[in-house]
DSSP file (Angstrom, degrees, kcal/mol; ACC not computed):
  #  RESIDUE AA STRUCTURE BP1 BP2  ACC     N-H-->O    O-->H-N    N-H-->O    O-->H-N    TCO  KAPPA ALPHA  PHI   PSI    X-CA   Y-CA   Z-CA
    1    1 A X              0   0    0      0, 0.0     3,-0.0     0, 0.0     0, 0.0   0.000 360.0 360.0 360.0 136.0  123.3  205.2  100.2
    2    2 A X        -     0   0    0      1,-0.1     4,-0.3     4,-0.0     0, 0.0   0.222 360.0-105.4 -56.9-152.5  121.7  207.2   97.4
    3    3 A X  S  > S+     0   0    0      2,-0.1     4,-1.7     3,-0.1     5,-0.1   0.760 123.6  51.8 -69.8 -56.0  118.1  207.9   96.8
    4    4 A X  H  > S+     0   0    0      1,-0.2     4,-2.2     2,-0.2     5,-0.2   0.850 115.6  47.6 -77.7 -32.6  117.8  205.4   94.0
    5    5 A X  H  > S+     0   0    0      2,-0.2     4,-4.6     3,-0.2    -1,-0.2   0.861 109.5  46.8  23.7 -91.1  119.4  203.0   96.5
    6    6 A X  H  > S+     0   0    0     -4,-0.3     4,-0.9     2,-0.2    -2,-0.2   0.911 116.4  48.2 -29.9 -72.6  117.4  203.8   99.1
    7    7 A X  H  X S+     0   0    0     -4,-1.7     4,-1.5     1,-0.3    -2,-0.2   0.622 110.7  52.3 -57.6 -44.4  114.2  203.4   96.6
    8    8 A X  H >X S+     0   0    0     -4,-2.2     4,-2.0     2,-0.2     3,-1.3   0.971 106.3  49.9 -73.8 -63.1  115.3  200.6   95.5
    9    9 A X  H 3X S+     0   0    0     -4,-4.6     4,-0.8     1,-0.3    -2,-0.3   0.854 109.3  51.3 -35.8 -35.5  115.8  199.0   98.9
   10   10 A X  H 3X S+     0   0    0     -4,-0.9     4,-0.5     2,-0.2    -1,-0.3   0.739 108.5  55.6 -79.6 -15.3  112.3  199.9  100.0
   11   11 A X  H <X S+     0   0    0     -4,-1.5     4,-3.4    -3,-1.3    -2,-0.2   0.930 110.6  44.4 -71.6 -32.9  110.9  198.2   96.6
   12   12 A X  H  X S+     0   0    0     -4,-2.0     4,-1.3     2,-0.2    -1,-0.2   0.755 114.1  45.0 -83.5 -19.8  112.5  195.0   97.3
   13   13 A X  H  X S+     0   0    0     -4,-0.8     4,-1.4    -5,-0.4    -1,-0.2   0.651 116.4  47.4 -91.4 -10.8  111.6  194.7  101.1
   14   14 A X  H  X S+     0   0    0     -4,-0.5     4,-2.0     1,-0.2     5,-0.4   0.923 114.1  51.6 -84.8 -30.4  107.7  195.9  100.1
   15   15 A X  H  X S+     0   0    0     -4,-3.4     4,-1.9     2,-0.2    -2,-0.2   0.897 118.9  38.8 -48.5 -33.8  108.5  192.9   97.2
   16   16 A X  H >X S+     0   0    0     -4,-1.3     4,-1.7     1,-0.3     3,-1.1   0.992 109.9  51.6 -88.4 -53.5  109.4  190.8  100.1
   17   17 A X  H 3X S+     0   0    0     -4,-1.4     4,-2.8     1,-0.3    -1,-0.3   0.725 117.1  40.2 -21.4 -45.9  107.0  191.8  102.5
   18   18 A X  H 3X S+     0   0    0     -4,-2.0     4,-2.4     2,-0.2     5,-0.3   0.778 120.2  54.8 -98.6 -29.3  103.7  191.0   99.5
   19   19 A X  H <X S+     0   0    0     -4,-1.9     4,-3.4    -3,-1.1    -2,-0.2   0.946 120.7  30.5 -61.9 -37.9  106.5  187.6   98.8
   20   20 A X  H  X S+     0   0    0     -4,-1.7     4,-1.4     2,-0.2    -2,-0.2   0.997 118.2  48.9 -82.6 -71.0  106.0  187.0  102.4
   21   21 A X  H  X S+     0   0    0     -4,-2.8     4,-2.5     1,-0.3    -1,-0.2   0.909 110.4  54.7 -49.6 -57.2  102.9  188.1  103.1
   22   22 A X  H  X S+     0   0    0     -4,-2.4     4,-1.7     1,-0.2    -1,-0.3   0.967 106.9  50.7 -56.2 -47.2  101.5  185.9   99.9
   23   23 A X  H  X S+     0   0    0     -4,-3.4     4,-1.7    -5,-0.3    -1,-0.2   0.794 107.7  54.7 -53.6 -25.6  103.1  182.7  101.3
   24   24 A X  H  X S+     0   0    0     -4,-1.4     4,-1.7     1,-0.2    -2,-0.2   0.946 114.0  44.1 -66.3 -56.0  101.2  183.5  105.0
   25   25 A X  H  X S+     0   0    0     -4,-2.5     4,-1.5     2,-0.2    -2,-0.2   0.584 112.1  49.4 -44.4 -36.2   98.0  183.6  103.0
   26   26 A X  H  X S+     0   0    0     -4,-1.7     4,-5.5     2,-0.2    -1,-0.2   0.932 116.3  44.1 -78.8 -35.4   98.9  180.3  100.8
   27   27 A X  H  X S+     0   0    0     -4,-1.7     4,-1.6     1,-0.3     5,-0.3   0.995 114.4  48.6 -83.2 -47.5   99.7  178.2  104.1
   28   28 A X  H  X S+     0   0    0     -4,-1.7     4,-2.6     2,-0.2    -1,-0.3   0.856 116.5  42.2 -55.9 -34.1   96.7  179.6  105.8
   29   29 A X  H  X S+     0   0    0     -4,-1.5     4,-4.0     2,-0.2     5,-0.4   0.996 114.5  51.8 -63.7 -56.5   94.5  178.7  102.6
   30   30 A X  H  X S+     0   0    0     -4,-5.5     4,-1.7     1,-0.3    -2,-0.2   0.739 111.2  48.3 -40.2 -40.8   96.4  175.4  102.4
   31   31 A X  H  X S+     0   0    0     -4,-1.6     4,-1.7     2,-0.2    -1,-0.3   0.809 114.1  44.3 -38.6 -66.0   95.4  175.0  106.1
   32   32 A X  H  X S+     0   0    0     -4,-2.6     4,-1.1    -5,-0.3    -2,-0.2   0.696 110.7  54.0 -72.9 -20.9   91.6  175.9  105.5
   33   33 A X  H  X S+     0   0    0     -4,-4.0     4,-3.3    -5,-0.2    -2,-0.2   0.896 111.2  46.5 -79.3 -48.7   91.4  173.7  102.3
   34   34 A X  H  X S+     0   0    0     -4,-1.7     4,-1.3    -5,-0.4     5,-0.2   0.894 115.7  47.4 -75.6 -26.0   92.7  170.8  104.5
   35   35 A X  H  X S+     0   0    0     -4,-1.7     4,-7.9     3,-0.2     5,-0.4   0.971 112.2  48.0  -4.1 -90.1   90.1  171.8  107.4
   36   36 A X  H  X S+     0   0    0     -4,-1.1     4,-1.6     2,-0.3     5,-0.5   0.900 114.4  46.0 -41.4 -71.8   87.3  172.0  105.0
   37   37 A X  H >X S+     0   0    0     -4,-3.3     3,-4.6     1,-0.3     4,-1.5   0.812 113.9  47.8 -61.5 -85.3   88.4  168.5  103.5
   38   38 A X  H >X>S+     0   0    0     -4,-1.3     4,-2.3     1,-0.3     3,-1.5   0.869 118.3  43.0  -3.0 -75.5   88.8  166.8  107.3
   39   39 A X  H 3X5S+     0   0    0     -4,-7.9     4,-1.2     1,-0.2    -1,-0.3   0.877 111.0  52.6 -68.3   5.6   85.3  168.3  108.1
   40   40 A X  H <X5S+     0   0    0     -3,-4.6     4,-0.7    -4,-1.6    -2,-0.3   0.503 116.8  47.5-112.9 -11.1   83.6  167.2  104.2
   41   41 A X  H <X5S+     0   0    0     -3,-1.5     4,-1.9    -4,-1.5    -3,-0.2   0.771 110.7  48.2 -92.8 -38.9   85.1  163.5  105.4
   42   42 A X  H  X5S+     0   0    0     -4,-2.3     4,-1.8    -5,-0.3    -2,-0.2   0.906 114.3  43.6 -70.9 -30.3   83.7  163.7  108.6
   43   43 A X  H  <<S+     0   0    0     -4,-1.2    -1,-0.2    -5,-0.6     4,-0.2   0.922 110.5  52.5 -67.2 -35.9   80.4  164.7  107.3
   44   44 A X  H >X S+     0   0    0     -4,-0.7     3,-1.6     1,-0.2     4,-1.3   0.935 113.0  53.1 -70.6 -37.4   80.3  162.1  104.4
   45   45 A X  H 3X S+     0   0    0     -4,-1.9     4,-2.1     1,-0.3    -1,-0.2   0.740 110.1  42.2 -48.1 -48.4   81.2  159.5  107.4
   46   46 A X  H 3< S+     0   0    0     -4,-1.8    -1,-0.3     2,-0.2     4,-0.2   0.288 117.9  49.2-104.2   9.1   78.4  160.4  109.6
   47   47 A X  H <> S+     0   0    0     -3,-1.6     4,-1.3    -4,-0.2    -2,-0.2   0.420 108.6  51.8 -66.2 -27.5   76.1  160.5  106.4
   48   48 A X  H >X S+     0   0    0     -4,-1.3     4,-2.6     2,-0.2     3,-1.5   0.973 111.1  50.4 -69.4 -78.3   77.3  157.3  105.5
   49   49 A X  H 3X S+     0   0    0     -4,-2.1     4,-0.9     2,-0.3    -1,-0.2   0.586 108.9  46.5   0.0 -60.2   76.4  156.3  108.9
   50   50 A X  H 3> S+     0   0    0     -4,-0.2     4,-0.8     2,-0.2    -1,-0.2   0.820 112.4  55.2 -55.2 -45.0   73.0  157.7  108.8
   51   51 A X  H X< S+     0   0    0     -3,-1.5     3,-1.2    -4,-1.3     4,-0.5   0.967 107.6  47.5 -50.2 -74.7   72.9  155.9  105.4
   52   52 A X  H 3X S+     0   0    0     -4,-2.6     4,-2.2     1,-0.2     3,-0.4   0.825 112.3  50.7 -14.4 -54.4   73.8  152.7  107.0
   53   53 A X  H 3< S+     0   0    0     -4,-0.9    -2,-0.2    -5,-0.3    -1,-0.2   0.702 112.7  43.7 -73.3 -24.4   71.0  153.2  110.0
   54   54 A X  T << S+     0   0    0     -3,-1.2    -1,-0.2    -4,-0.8    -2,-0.2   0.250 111.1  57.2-121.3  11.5   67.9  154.0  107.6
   55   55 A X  T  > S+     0   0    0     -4,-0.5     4,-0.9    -3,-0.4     3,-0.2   0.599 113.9  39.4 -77.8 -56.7   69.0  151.1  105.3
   56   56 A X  H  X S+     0   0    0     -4,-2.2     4,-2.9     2,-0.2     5,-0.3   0.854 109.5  53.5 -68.4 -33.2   68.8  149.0  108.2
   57   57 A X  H  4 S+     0   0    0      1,-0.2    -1,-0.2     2,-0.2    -3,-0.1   0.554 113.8  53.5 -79.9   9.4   65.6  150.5  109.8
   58   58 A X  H  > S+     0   0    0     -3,-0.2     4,-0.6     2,-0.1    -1,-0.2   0.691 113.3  40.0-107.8 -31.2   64.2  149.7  106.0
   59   59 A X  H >X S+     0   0    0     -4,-0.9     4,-3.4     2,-0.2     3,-1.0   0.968 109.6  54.5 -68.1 -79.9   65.2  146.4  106.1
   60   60 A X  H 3X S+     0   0    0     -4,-2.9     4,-1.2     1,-0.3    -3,-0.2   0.805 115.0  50.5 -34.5 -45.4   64.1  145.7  109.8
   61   61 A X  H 3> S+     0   0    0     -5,-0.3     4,-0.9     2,-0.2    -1,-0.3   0.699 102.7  52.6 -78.5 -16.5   60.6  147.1  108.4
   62   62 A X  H <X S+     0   0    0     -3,-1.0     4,-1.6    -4,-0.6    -2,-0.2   0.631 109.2  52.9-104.6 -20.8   60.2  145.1  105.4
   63   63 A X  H  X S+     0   0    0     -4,-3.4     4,-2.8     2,-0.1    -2,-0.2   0.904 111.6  43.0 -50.4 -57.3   60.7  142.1  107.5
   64   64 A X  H  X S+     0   0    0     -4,-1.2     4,-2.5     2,-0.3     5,-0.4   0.977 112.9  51.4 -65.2 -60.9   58.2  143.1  109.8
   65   65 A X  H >X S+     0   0    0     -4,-0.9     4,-2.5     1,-0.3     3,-1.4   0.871 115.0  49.8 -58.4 -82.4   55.8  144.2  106.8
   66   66 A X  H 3X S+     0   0    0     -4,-1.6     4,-1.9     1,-0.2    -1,-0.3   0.922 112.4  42.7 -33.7 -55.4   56.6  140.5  105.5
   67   67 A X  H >X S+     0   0    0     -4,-2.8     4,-1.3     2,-0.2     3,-0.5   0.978 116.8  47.7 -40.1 -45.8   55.9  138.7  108.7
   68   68 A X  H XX S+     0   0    0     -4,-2.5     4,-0.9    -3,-1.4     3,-0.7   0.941 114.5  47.1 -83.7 -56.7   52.9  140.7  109.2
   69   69 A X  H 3X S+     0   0    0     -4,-2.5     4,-1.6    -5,-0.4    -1,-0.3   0.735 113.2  50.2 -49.6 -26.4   51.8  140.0  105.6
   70   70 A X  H <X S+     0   0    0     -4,-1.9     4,-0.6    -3,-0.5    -2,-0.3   0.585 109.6  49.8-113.7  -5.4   52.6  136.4  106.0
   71   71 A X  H << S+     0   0    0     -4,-1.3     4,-0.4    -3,-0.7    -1,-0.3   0.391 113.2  41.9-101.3  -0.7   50.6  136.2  109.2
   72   72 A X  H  X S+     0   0    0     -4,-0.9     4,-2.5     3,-0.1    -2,-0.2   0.759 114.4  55.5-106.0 -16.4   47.3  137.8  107.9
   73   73 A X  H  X S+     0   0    0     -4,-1.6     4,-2.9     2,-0.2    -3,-0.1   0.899 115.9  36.7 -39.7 -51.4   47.8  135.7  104.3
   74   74 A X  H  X S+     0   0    0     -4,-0.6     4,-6.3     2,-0.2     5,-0.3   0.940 119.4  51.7 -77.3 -30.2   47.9  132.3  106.5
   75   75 A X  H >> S+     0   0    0     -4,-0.4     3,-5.5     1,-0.2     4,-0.6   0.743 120.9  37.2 -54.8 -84.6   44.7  134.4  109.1
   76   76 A X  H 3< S+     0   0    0     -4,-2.5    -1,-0.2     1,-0.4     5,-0.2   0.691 113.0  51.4 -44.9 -42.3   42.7  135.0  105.6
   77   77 A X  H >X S+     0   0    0     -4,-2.9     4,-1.6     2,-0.2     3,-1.2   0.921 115.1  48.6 -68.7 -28.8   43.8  131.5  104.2
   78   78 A X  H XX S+     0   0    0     -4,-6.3     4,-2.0    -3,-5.5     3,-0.6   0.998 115.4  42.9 -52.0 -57.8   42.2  130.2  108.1
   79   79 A X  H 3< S+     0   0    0     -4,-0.6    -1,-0.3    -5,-0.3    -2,-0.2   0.016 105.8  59.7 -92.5  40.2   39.2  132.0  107.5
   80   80 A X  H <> S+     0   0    0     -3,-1.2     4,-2.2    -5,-0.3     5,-0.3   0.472 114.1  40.8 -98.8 -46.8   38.8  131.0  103.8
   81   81 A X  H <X S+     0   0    0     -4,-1.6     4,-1.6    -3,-0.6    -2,-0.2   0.853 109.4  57.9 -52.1 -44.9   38.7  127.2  105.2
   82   82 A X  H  X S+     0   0    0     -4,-2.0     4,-2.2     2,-0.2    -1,-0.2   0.938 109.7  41.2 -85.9 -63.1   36.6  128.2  107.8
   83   83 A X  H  > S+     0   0    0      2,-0.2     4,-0.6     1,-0.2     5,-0.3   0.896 114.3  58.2 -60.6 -37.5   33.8  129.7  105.4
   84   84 A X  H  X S+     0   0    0     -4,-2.2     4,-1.2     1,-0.3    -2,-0.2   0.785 110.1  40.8 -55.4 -35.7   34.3  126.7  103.1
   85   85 A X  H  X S+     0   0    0     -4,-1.6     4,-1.5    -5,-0.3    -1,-0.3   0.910 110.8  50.8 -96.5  -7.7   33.6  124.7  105.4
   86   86 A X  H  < S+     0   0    0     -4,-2.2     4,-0.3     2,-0.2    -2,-0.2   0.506 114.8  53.0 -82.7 -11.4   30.4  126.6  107.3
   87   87 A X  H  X S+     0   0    0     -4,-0.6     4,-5.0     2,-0.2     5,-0.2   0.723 111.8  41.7 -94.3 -39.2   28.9  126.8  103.4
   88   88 A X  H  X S+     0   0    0     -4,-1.2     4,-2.5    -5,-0.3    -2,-0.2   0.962 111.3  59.9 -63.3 -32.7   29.4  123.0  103.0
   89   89 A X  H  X S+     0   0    0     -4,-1.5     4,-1.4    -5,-0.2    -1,-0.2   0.807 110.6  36.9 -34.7 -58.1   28.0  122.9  106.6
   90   90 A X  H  > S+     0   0    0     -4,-0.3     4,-1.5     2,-0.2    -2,-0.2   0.846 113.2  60.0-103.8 -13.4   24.6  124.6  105.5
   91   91 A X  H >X S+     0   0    0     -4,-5.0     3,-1.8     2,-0.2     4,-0.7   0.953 111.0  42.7 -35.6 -79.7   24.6  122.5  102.0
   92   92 A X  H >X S+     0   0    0     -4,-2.5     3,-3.4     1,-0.3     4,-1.6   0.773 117.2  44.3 -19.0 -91.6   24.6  119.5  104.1
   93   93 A X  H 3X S+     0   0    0     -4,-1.4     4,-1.2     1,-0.3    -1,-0.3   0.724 113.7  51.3 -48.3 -28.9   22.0  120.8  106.5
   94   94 A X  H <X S+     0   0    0     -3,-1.8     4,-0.6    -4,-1.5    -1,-0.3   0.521 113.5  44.9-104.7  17.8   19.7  122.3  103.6
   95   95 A X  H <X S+     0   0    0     -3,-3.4     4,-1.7    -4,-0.7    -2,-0.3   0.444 107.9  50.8 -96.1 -15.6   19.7  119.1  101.8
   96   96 A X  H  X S+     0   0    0     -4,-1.6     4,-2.3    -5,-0.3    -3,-0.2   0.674 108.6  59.3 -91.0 -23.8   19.1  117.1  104.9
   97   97 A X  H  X S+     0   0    0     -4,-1.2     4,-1.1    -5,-0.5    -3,-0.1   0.991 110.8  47.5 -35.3 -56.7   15.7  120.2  105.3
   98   98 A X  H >X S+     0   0    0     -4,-0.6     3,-1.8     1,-0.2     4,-1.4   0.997 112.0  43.6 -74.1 -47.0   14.6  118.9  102.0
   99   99 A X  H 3X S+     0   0    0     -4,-1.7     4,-1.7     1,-0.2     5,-0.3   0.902 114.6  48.6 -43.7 -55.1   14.8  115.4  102.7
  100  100 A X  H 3< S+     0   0    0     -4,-2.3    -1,-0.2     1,-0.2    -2,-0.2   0.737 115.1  43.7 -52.6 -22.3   13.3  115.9  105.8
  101  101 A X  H <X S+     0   0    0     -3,-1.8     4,-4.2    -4,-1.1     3,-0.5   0.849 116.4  57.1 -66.4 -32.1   10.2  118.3  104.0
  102  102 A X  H  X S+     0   0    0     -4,-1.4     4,-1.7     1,-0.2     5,-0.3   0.980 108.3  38.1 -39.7 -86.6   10.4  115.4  101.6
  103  103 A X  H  < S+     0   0    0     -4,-1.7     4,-0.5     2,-0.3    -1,-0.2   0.452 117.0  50.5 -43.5 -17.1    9.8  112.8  104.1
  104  104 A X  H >> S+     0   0    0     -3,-0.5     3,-1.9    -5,-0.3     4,-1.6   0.904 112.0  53.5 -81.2 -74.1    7.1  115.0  106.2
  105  105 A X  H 3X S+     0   0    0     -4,-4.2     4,-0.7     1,-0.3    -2,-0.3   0.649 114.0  37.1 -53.0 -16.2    5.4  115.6  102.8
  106  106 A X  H 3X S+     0   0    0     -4,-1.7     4,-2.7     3,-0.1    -1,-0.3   0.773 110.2  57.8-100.6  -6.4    5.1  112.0  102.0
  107  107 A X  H <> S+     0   0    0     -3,-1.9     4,-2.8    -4,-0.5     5,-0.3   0.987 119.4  44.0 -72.9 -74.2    4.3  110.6  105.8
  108  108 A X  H  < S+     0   0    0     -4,-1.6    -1,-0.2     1,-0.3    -2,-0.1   0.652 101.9  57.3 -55.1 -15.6    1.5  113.1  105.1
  109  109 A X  H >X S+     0   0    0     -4,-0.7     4,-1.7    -5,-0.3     3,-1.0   0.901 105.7  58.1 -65.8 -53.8    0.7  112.3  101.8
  110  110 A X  H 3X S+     0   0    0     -4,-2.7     4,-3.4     1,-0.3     5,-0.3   0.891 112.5  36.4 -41.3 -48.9    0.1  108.9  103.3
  111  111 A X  H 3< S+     0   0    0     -4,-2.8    -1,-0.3     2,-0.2    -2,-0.2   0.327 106.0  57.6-122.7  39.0   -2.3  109.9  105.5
  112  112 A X  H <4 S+     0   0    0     -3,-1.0     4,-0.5    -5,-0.3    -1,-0.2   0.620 120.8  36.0 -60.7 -38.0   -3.8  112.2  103.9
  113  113 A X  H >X>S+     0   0    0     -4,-1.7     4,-2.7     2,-0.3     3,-0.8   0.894 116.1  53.3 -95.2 -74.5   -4.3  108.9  101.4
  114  114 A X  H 3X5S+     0   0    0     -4,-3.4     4,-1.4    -5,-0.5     5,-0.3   0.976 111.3  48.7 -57.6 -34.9   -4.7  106.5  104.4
  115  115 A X  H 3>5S+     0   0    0     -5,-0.3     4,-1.3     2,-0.2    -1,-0.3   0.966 113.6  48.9 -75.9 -35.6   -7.8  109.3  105.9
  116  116 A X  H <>5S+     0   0    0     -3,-0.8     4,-3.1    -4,-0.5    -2,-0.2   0.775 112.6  42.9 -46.0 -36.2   -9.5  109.2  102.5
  117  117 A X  H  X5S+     0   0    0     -4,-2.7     4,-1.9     2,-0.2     5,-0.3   0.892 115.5  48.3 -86.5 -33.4   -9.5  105.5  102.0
  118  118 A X  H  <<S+     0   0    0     -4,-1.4    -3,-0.2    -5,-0.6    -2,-0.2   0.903 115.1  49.5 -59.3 -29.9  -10.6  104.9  105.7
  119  119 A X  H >X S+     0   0    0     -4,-1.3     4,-2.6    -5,-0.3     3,-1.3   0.960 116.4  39.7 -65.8 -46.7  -13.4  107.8  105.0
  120  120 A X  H 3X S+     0   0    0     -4,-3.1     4,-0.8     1,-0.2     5,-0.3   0.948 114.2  53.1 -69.5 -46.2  -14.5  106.1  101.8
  121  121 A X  H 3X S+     0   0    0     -4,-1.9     4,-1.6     2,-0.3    -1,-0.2   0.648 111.7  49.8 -29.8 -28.4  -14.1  102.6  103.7
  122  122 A X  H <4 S+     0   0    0     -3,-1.3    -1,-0.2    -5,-0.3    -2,-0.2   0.932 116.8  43.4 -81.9 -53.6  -16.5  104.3  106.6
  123  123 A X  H  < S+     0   0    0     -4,-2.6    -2,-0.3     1,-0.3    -1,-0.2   0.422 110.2  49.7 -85.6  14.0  -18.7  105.1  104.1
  124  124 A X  H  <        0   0    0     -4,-0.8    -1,-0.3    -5,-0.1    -2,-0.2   0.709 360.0 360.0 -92.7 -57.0  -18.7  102.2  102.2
  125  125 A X     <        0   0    0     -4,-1.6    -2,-0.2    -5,-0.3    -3,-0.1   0.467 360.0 360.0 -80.4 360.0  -19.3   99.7  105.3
């Protein structure tokens, strides 16, 4: 075998060798891309998941927050009744005051009346 032979036989095995070499490198990339993808689905899954969980625990609270809202609405609507009726409660009772000052003030008026005409009556007889 010549030189140029030779030379040419070692270009073509380092050509196969970088042929070779470049396909070891594509299947390893290919390899690492499909990795990569397999762990970037398992992460959107257990994000989804999470997504799912804090969807519900928003839900599950805004029920609550409604209940809770819909029990201090009806407590406020109780003690809105409850004052309506403790103001009508002392209307009543401070209109039954005046009648009753009313009624004082004219029982006295009477005998206030009835002790003047019985003094002038004294002093009369």
């Amino acid at each position: 075998m010549t030189d140029r032979e030779k030379i040419l036989e070692v270009k073509l095995n380092v050509e196969e060798m970088k042929r070779e070499n470049a396909e070891r490198r594509a299947v390893e990339l290919e390899m690492r891309l499909r990795q990569s993808n397999a762990d970037n689905i398992q992460r959107t899954m257990e994000f989804n998941a999470h997504v799912a969980q804090l969807q519900k625990q928003l839900h599950d609270a805004e029920q609550a927050t409604s209940r809770t809202l819909g029990d201090k609405e009806r407590e406020i609507a109780n003690l809105l009744r409850q004052l309506d009726r403790t103001r009508q409660q002392h209307e009543i009772a401070s209109i039954d005051h005046q009648v009753e000052i009313l009624r004082l003030e004219r029982n006295l008026l009477a005998a206030t009346r009835g002790a003047h005409n019985g003094t002038s009556d004294c002093n009369n007889g």
